[in-house]
N, CA, C and O atoms as a Maestro MAE file, in Angstrom:
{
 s_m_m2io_version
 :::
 2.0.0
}

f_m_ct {
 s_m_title
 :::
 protein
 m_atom[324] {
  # First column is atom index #
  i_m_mmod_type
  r_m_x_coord
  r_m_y_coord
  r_m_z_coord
  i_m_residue_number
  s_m_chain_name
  s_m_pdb_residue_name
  s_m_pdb_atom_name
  i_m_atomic_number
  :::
  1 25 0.827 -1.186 0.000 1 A "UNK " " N  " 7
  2 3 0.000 0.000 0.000 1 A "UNK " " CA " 6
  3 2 0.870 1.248 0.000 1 A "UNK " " C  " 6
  4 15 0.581 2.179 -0.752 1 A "UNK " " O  " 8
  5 25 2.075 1.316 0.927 2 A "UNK " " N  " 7
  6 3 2.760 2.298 1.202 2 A "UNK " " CA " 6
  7 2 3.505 1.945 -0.346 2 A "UNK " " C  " 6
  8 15 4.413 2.771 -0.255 2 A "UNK " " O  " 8
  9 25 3.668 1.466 -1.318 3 A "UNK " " N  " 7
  10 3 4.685 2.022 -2.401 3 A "UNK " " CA " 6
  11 2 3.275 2.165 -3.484 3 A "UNK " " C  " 6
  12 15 3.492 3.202 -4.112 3 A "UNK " " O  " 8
  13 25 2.159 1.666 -3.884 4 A "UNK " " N  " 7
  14 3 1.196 2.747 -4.211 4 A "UNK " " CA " 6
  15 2 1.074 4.224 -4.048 4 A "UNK " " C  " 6
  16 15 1.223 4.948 -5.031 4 A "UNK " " O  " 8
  17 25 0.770 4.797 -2.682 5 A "UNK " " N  " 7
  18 3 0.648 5.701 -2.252 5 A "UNK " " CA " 6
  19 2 2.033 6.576 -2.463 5 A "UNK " " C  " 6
  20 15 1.903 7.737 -2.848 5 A "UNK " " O  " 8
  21 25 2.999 6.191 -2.286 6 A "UNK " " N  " 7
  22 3 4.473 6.944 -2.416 6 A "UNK " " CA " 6
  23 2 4.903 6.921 -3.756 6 A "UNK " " C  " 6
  24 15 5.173 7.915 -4.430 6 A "UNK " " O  " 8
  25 25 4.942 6.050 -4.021 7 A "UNK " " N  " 7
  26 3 6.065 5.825 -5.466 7 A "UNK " " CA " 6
  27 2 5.351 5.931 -6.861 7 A "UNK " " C  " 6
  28 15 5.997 6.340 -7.826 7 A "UNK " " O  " 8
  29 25 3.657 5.470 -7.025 8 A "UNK " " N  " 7
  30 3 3.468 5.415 -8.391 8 A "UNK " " CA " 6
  31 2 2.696 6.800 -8.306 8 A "UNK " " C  " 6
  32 15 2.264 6.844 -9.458 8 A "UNK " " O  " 8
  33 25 2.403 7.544 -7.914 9 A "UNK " " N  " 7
  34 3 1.750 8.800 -8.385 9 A "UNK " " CA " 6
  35 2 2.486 9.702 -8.791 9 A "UNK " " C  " 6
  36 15 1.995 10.719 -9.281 9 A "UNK " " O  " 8
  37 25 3.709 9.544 -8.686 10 A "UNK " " N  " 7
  38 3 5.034 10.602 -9.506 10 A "UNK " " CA " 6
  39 2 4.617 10.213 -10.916 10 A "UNK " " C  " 6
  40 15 4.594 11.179 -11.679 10 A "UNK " " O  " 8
  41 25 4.252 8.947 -11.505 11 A "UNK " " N  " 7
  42 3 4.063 8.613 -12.536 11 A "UNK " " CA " 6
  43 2 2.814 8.418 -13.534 11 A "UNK " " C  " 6
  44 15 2.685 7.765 -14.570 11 A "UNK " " O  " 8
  45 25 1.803 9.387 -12.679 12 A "UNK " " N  " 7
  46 3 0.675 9.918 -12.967 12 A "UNK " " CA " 6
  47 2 0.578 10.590 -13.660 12 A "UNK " " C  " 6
  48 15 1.387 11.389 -13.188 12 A "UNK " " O  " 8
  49 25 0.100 11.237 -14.866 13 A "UNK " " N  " 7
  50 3 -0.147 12.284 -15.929 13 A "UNK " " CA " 6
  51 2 -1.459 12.385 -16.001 13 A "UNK " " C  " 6
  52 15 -2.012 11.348 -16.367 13 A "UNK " " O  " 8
  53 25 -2.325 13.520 -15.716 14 A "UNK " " N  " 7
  54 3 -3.597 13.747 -15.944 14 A "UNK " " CA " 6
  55 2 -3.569 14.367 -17.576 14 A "UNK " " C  " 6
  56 15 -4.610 14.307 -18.231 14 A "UNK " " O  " 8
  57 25 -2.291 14.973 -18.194 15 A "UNK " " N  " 7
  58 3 -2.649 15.435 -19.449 15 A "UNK " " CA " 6
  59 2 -2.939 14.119 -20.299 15 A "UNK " " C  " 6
  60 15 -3.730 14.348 -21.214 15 A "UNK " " O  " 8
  61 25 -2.390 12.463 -20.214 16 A "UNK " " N  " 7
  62 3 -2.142 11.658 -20.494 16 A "UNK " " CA " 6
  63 2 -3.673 10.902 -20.845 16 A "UNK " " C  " 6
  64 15 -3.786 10.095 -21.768 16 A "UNK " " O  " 8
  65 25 -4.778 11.291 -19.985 17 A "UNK " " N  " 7
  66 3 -5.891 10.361 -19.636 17 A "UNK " " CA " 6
  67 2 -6.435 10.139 -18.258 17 A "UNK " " C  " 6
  68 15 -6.234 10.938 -17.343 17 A "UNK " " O  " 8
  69 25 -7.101 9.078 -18.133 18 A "UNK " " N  " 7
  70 3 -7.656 9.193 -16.949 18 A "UNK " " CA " 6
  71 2 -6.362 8.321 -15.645 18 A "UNK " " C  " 6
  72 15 -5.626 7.342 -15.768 18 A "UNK " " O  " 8
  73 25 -6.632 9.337 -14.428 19 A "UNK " " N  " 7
  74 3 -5.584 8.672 -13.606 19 A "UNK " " CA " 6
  75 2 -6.151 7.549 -13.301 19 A "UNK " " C  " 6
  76 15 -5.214 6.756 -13.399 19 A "UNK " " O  " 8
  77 25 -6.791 7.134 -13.087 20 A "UNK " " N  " 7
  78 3 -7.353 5.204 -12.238 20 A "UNK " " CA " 6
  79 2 -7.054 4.571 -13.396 20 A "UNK " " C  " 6
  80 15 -6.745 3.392 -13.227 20 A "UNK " " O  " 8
  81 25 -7.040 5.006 -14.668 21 A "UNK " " N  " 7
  82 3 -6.723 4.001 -16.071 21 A "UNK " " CA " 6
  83 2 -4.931 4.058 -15.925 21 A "UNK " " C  " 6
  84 15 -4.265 3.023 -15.886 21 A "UNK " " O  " 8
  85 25 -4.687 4.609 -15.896 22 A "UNK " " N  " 7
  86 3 -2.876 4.832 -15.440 22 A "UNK " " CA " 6
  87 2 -2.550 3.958 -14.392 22 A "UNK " " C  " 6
  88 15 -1.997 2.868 -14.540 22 A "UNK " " O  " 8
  89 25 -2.934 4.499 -13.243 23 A "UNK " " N  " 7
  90 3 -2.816 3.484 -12.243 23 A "UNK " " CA " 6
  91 2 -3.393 1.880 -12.145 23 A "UNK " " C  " 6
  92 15 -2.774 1.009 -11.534 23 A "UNK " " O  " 8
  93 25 -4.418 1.688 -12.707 24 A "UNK " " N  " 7
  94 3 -4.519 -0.131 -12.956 24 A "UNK " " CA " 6
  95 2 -3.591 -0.386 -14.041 24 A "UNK " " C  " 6
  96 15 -3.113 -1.516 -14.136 24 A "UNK " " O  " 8
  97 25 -3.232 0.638 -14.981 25 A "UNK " " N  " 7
  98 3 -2.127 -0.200 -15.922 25 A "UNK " " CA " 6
  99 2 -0.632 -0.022 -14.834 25 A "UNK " " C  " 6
  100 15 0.012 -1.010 -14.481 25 A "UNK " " O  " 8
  101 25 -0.264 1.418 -14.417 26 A "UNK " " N  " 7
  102 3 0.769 0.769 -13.562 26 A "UNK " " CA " 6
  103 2 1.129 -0.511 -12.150 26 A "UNK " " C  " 6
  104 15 2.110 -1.095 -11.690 26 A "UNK " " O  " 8
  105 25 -0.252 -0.440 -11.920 27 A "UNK " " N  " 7
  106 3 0.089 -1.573 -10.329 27 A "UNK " " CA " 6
  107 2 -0.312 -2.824 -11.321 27 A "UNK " " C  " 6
  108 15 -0.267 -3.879 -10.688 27 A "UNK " " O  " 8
  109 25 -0.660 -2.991 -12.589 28 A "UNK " " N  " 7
  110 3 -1.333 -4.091 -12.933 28 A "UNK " " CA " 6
  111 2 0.794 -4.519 -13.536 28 A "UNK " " C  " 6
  112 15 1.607 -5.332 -13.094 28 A "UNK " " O  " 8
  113 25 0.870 -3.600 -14.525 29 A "UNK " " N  " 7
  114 3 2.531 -3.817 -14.896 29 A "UNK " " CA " 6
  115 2 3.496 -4.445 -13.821 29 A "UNK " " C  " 6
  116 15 4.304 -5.363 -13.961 29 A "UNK " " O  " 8
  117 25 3.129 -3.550 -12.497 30 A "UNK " " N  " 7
  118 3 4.534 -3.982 -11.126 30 A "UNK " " CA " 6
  119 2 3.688 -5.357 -10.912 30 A "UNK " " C  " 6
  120 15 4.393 -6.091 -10.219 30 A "UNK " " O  " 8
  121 25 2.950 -5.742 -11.103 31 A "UNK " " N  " 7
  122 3 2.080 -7.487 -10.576 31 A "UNK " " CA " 6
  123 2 2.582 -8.064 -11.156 31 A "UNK " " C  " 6
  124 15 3.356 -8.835 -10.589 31 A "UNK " " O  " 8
  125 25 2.493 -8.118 -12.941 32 A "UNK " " N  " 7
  126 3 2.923 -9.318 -13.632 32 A "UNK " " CA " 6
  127 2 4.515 -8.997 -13.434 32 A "UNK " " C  " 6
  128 15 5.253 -9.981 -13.477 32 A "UNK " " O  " 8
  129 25 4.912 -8.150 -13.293 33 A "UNK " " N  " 7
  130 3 6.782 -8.330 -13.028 33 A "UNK " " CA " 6
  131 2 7.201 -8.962 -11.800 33 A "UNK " " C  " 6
  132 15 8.156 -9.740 -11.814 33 A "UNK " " O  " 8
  133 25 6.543 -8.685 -10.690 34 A "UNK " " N  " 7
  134 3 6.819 -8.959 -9.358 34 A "UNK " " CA " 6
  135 2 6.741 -10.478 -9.254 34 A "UNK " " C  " 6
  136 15 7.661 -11.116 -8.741 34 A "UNK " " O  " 8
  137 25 5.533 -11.114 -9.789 35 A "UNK " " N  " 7
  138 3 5.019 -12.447 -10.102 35 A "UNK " " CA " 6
  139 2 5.857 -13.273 -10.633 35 A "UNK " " C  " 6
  140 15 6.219 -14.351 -10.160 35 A "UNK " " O  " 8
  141 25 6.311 -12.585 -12.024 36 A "UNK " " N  " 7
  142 3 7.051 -13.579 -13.068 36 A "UNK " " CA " 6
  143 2 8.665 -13.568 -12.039 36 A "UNK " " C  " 6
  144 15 9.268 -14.638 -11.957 36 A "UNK " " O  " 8
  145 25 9.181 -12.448 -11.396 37 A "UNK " " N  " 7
  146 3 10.527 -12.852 -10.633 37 A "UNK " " CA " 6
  147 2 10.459 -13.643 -9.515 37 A "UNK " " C  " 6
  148 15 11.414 -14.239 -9.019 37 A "UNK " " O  " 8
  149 25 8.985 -13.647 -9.001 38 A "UNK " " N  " 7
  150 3 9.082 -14.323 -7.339 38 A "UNK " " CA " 6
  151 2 8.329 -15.795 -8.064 38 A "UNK " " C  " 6
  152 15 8.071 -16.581 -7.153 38 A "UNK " " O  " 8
  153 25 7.919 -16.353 -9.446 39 A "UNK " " N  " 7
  154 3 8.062 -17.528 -9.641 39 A "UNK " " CA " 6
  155 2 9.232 -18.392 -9.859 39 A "UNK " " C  " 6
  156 15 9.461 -19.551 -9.516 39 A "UNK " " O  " 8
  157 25 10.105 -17.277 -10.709 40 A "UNK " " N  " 7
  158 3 11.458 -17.709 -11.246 40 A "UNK " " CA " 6
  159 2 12.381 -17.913 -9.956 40 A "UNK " " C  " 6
  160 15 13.362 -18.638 -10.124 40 A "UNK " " O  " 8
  161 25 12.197 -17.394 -8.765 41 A "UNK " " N  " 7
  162 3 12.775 -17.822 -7.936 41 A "UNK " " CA " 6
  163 2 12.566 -18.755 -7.356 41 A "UNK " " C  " 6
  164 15 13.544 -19.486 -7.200 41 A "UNK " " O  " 8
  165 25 11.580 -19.098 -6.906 42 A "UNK " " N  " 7
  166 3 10.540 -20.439 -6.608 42 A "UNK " " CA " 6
  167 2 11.210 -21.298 -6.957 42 A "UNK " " C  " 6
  168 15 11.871 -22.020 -6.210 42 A "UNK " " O  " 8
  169 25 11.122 -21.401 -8.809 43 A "UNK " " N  " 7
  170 3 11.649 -22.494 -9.166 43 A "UNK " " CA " 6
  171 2 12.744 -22.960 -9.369 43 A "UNK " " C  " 6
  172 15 12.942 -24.171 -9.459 43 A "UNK " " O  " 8
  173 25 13.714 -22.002 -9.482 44 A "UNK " " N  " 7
  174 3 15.300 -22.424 -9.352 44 A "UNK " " CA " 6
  175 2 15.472 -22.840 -7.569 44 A "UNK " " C  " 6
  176 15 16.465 -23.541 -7.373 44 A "UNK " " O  " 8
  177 25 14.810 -22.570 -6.530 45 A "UNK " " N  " 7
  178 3 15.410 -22.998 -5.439 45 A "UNK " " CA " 6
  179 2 14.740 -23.983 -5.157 45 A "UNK " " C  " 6
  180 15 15.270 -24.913 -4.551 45 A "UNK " " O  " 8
  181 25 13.367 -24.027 -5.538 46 A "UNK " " N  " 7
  182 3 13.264 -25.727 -5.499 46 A "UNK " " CA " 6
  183 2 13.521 -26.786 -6.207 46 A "UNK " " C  " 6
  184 15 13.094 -27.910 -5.944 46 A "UNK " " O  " 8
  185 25 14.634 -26.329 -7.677 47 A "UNK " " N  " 7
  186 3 15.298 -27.396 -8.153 47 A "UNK " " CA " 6
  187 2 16.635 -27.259 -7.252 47 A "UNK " " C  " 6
  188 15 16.837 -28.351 -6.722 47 A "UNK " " O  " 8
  189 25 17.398 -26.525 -6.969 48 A "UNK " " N  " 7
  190 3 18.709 -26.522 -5.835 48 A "UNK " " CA " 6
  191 2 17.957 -26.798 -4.358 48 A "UNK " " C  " 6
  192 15 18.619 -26.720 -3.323 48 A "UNK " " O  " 8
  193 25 17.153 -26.982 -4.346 49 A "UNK " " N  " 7
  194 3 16.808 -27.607 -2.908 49 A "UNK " " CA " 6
  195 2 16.646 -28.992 -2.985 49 A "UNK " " C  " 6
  196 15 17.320 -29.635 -2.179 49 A "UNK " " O  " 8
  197 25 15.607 -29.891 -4.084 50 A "UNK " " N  " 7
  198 3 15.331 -31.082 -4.598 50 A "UNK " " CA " 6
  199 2 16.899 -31.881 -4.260 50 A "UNK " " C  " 6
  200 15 17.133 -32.971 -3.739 50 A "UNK " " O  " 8
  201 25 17.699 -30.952 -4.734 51 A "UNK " " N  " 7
  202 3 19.329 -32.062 -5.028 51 A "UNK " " CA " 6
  203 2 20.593 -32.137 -4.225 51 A "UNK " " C  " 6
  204 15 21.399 -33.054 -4.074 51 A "UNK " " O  " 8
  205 25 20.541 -30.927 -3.755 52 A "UNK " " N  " 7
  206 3 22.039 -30.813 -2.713 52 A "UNK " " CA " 6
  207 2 21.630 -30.612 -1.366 52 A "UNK " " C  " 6
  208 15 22.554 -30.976 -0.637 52 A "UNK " " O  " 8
  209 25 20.197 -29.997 -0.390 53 A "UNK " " N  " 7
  210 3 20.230 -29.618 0.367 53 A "UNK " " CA " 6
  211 2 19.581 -31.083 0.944 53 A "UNK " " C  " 6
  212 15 18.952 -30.973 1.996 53 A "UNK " " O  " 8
  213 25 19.662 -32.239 0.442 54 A "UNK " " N  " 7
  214 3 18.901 -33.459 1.314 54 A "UNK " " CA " 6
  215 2 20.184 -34.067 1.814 54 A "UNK " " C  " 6
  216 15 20.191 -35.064 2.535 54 A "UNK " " O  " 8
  217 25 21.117 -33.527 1.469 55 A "UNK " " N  " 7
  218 3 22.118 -34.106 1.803 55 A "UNK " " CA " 6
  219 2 22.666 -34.022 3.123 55 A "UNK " " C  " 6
  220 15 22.334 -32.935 3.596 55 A "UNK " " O  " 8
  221 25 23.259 -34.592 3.817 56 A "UNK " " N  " 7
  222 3 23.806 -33.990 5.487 56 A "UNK " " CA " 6
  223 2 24.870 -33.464 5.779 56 A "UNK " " C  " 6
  224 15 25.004 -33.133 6.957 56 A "UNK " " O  " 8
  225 25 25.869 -33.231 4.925 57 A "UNK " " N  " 7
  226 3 27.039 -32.630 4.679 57 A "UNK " " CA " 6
  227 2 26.258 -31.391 4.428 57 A "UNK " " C  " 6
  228 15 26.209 -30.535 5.311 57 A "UNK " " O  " 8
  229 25 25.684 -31.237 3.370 58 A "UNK " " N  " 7
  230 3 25.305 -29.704 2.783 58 A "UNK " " CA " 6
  231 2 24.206 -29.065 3.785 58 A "UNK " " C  " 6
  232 15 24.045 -27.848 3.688 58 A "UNK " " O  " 8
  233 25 23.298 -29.894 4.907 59 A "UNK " " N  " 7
  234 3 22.663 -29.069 5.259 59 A "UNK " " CA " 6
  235 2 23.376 -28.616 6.938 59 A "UNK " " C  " 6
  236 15 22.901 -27.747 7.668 59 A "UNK " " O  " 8
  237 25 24.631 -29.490 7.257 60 A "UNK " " N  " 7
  238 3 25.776 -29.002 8.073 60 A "UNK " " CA " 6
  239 2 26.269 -27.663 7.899 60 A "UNK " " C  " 6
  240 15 26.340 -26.770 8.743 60 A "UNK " " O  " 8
  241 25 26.680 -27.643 6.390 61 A "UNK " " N  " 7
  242 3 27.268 -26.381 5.951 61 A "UNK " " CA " 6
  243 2 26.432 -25.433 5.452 61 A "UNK " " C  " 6
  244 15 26.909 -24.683 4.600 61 A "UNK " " O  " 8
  245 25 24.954 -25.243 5.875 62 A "UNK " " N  " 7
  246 3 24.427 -24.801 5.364 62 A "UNK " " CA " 6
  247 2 23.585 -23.838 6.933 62 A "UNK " " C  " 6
  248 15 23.207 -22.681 7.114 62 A "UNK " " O  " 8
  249 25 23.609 -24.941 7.666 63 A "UNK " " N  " 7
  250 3 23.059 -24.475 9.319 63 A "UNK " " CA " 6
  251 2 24.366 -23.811 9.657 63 A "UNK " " C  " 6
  252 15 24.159 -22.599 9.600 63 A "UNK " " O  " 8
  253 25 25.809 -24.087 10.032 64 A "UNK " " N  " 7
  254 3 26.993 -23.319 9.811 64 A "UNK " " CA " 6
  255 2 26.899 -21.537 9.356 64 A "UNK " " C  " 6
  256 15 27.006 -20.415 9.849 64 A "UNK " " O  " 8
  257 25 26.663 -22.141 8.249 65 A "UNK " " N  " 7
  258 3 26.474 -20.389 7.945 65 A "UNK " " CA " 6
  259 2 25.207 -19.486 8.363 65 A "UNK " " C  " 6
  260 15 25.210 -18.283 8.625 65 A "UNK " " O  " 8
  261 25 24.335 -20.208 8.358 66 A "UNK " " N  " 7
  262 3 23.094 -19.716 8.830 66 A "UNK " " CA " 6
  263 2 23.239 -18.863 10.296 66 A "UNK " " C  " 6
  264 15 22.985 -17.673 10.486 66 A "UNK " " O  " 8
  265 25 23.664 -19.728 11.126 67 A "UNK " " N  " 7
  266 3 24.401 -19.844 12.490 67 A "UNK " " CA " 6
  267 2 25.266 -18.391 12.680 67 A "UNK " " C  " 6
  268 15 25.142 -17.535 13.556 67 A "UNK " " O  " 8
  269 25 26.082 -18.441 11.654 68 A "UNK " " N  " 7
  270 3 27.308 -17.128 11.834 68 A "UNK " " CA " 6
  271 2 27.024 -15.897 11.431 68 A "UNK " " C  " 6
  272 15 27.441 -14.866 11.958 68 A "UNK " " O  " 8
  273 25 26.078 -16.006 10.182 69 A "UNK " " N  " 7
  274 3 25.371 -15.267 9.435 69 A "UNK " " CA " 6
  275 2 23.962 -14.308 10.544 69 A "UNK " " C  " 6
  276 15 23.410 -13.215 10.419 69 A "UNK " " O  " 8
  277 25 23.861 -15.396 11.526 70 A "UNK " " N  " 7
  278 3 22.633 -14.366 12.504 70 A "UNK " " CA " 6
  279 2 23.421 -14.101 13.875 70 A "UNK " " C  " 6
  280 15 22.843 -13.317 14.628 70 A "UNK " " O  " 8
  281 25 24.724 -14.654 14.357 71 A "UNK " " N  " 7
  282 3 25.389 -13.851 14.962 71 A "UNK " " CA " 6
  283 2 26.018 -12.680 14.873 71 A "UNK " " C  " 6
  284 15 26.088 -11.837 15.768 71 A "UNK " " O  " 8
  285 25 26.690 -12.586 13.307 72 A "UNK " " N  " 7
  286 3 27.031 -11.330 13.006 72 A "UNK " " CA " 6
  287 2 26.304 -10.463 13.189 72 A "UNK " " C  " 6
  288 15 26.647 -9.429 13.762 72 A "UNK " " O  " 8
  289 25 24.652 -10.773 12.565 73 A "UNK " " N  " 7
  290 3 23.701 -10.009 12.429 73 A "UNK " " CA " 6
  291 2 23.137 -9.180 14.263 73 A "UNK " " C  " 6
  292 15 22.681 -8.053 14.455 73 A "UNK " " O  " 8
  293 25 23.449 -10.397 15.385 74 A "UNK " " N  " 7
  294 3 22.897 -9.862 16.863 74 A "UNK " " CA " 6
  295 2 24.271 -9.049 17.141 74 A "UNK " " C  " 6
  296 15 23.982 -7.993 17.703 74 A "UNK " " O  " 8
  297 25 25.562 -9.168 16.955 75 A "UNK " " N  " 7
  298 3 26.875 -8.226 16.933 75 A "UNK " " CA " 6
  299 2 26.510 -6.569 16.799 75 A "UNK " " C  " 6
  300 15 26.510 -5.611 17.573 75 A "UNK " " O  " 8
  301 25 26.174 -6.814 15.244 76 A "UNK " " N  " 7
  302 3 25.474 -5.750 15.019 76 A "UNK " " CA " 6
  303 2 24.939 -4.581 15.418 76 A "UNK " " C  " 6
  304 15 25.276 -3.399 15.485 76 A "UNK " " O  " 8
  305 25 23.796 -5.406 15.718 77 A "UNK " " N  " 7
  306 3 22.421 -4.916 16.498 77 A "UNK " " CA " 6
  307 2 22.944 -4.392 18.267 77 A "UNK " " C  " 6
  308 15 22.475 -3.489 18.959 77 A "UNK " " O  " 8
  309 25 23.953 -5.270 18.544 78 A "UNK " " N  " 7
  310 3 24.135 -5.136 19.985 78 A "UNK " " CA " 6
  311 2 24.610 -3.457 19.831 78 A "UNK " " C  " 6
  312 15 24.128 -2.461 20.372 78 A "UNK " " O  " 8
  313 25 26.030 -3.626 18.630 79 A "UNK " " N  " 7
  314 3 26.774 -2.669 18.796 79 A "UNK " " CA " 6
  315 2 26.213 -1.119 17.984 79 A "UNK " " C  " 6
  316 15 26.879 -0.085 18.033 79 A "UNK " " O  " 8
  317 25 25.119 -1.218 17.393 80 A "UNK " " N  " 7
  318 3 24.779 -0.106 16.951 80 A "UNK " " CA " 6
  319 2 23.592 1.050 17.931 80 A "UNK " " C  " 6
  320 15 22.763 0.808 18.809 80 A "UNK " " O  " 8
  321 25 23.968 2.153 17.349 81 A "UNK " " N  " 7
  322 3 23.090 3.080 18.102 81 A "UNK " " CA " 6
  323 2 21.297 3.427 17.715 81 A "UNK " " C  " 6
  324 15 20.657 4.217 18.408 81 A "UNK " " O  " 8
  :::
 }
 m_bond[323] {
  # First column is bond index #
  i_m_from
  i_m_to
  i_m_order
  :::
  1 1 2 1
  2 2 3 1
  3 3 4 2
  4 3 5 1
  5 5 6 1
  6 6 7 1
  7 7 8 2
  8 7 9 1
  9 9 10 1
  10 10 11 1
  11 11 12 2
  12 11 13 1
  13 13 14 1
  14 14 15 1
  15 15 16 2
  16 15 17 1
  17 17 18 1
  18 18 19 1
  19 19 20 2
  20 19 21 1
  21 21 22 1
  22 22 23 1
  23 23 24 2
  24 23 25 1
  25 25 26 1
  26 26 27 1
  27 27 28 2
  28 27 29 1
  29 29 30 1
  30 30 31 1
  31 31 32 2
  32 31 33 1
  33 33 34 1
  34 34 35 1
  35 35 36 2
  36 35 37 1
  37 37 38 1
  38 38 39 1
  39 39 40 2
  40 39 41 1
  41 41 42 1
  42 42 43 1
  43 43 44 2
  44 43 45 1
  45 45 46 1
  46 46 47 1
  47 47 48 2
  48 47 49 1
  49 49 50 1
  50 50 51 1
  51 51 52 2
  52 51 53 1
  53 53 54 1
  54 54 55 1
  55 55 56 2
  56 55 57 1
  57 57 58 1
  58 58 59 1
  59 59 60 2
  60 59 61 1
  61 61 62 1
  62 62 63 1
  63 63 64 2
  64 63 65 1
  65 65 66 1
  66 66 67 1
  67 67 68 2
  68 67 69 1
  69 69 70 1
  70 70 71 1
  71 71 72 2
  72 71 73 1
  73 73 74 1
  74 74 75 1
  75 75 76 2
  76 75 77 1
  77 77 78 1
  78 78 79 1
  79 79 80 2
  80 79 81 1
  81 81 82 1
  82 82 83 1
  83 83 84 2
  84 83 85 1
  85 85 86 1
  86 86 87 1
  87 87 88 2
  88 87 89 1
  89 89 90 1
  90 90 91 1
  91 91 92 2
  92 91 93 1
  93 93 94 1
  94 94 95 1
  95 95 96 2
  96 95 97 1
  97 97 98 1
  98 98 99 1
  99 99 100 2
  100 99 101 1
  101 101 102 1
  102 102 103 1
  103 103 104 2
  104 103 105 1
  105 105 106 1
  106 106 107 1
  107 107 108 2
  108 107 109 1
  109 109 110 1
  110 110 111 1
  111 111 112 2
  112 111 113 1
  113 113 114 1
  114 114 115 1
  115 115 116 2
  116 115 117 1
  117 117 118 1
  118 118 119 1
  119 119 120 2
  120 119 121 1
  121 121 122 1
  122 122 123 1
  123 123 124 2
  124 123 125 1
  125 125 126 1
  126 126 127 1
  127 127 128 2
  128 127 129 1
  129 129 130 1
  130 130 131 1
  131 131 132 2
  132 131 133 1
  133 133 134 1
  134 134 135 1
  135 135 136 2
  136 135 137 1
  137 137 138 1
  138 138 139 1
  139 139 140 2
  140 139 141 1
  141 141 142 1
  142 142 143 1
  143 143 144 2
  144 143 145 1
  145 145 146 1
  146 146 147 1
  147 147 148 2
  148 147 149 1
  149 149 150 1
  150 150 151 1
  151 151 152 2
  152 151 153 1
  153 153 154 1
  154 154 155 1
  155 155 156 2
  156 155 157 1
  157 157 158 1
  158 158 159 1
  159 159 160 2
  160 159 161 1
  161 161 162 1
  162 162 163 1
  163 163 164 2
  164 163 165 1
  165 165 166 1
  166 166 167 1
  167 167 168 2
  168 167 169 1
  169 169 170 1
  170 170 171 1
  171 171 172 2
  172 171 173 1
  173 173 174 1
  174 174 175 1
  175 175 176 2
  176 175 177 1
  177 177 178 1
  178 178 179 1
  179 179 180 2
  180 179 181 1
  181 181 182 1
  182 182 183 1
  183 183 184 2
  184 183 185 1
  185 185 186 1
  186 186 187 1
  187 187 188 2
  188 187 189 1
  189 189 190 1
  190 190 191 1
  191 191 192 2
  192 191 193 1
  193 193 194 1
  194 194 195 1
  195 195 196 2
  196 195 197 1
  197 197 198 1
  198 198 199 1
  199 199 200 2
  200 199 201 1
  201 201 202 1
  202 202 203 1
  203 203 204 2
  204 203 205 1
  205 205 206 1
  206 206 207 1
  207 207 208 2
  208 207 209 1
  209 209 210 1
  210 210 211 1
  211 211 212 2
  212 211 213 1
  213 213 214 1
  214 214 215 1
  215 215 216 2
  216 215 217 1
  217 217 218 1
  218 218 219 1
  219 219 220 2
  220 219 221 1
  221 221 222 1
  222 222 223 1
  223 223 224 2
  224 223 225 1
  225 225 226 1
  226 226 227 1
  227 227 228 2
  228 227 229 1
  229 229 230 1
  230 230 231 1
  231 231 232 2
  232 231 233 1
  233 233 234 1
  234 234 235 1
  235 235 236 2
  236 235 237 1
  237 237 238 1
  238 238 239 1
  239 239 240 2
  240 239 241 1
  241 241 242 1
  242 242 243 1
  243 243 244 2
  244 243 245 1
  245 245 246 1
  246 246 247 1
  247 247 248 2
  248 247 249 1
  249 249 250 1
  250 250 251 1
  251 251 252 2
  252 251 253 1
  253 253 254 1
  254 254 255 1
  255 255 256 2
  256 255 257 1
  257 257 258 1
  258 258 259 1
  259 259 260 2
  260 259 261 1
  261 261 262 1
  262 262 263 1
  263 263 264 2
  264 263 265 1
  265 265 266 1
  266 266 267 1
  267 267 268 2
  268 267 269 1
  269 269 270 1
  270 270 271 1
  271 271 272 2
  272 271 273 1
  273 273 274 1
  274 274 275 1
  275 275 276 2
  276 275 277 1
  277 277 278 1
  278 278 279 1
  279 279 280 2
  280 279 281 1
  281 281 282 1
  282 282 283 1
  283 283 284 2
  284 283 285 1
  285 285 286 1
  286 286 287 1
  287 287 288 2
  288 287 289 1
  289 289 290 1
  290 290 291 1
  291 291 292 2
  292 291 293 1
  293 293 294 1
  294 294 295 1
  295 295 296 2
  296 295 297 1
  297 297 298 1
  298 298 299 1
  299 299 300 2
  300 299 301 1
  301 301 302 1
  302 302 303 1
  303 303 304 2
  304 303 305 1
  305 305 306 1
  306 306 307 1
  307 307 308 2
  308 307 309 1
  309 309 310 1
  310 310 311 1
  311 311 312 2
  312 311 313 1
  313 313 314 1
  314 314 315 1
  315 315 316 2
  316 315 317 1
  317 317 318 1
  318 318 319 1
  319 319 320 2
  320 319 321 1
  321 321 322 1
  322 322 323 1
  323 323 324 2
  :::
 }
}
């Protein structure tokens, strides 16, 4: 809602036509883009998930980083203002 309200009305033109016809073609445009990248991701990680992550070596090295990766992250957090 908040990037509706903020971001696509810069890209509004009333000399252009009607604004609600602008705006269902722009939020309708950011849908099918948003869609087609968050499928394409979907499906590449559930073919790299299907094959290496059943493994117990890989999901060792995989909790490992996970692990260091959210300590850094509480480091962080401790040490910032």
């Amino acid at each position: 809602t908040l990037l509706y309200f903020s971001l696509l009305p810069q890209f509004l033109h009333p000399e252009r036509g009607r604004i609600w016809l602008q705006n269902i073609q722009l939020g309708g445009v950011q849908m099918i883009c948003s869609t087609l990248t968050n499928v394409t991701v979907v499906y590449f990680a559930a073919k790299i998930a299907g094959s290496s992550v059943q493994k117990p070596s890989t999901q060792k090295i995989i909790r490992h980083v996970v692990s260091i990766l959210l300590a850094l992250f509480a480091i962080k957090m401790a040490f910032s203002k």
